[in-house]
C-alpha positions as CSV (number, residue, x, y, z in Angstrom):
1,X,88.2,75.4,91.1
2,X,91.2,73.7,89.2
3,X,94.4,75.1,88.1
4,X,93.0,75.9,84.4
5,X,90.0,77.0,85.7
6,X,91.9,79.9,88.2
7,X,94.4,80.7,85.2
8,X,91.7,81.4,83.4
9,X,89.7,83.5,85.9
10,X,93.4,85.5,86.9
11,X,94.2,86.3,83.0
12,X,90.6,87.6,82.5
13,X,90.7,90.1,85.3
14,X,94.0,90.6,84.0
15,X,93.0,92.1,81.1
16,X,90.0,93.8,82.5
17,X,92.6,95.8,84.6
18,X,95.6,96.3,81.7
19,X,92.1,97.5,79.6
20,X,91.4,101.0,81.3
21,X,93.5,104.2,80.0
22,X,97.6,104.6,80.5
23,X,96.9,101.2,83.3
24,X,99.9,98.9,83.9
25,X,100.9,96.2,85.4
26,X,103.6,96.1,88.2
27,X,105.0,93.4,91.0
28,X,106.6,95.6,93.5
29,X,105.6,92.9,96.2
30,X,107.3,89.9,94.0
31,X,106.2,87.9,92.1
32,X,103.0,86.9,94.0
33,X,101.0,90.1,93.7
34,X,100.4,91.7,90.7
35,X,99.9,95.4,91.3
36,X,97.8,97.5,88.6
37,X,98.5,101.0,88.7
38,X,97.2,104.0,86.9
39,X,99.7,107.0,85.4
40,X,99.6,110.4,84.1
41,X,102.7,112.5,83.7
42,X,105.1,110.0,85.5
43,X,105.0,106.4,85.6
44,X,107.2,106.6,89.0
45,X,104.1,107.8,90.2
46,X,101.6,105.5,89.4
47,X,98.7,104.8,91.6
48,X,97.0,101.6,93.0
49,X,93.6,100.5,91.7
50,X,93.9,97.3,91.7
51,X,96.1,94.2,93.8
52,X,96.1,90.7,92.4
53,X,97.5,87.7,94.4
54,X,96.5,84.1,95.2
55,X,95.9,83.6,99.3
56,X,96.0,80.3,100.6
57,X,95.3,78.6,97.0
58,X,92.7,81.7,96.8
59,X,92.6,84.2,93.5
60,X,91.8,87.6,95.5
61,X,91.6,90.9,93.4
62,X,91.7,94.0,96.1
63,X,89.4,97.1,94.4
64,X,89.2,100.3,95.6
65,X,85.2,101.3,96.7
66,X,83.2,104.5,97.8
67,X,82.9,103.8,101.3
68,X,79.2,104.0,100.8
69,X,78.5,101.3,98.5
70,X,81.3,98.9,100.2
71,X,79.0,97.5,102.7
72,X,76.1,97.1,100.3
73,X,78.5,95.2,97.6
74,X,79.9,93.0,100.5
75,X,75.8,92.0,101.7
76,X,74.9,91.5,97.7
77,X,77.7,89.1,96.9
78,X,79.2,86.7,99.4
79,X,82.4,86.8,97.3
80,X,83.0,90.4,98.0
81,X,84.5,90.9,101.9
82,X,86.4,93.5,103.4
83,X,89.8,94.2,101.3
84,X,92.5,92.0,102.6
85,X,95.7,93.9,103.9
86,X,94.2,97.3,102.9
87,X,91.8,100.2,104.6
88,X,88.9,98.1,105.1
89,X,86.3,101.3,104.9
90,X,88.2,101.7,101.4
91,X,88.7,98.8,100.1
92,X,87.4,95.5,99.2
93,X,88.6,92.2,98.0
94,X,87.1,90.0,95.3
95,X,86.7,86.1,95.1
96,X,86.0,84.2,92.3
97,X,82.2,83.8,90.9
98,X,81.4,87.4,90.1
99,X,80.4,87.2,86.5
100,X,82.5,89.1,83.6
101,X,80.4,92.5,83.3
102,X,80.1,92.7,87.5
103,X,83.7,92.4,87.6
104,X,84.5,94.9,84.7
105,X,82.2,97.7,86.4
106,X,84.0,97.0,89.6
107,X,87.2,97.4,88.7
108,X,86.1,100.2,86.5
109,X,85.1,101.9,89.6
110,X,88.3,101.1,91.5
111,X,90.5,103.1,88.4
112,X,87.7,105.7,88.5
113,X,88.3,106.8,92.4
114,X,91.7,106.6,91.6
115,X,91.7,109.0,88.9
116,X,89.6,111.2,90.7
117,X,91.8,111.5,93.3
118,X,95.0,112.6,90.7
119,X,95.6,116.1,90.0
120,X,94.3,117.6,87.4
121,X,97.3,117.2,85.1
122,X,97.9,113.6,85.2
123,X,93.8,113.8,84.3
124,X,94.4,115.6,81.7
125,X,97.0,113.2,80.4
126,X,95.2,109.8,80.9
127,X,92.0,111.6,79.6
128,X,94.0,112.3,76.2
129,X,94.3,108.4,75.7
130,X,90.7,107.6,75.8
């Protein structure tokens, strides 16, 4: 994959993650991770859905999973592995080749475990900007 080509890839799943409700982009790692995070009340206490960096010239976007379905994702799709640097029964990390729609129901169902796991009024909140 070139340069353009990974640009490309990185600003689409970008804008996948900046797409779901009260999401925003941080870089509390620097500059080579982009963190997206999900807030209700208090953006100070935003939560993780989503973790983009490059890894060894790689694009990698870390999603949250339900245990359940991680291994099955990871056997369907040989870019899907085992989410670098995170809980591995939690997490899983995405390579490029995943088409658009696969990638926006994945990341989809990263924010949604996140949410879930909120209390009820920073639900509430995010739920109001649907």
């Amino acid at each position: 994959m070139d340069d353009a080509d990974m640009e490309r890839t990185e600003n689409i799943w970008r804008s996948l993650c900046l797409q779901m409700p009260s999401a925003y982009e941080d870089h509390p790692f620097g500059p080579g991770a982009t963190v997206f995070k999900v807030a209700g009340r208090d953006r100070a206490n935003g939560k993780l859905f989503a973790l983009l960096m490059h890894l060894h010239g790689e694009l990698l976007l870390n999603l949250k999973c339900e245990p359940a379905l991680a291994d099955q994702q990871r056997s369907e799709h040989p870019q899907i592995t085992p989410g670098y640097h995170m809980n591995k029964k939690h997490w899983n990390s995405v390579r490029v080749g995943l088409d658009e729609q696969t990638m926006r129901e994945l990341i989809e169902d990263s924010y949604d475990l996140v949410v879930d796991g909120m209390p009820n009024r920073d639900k509430d909140v995010i739920r109001r900007t649907w």
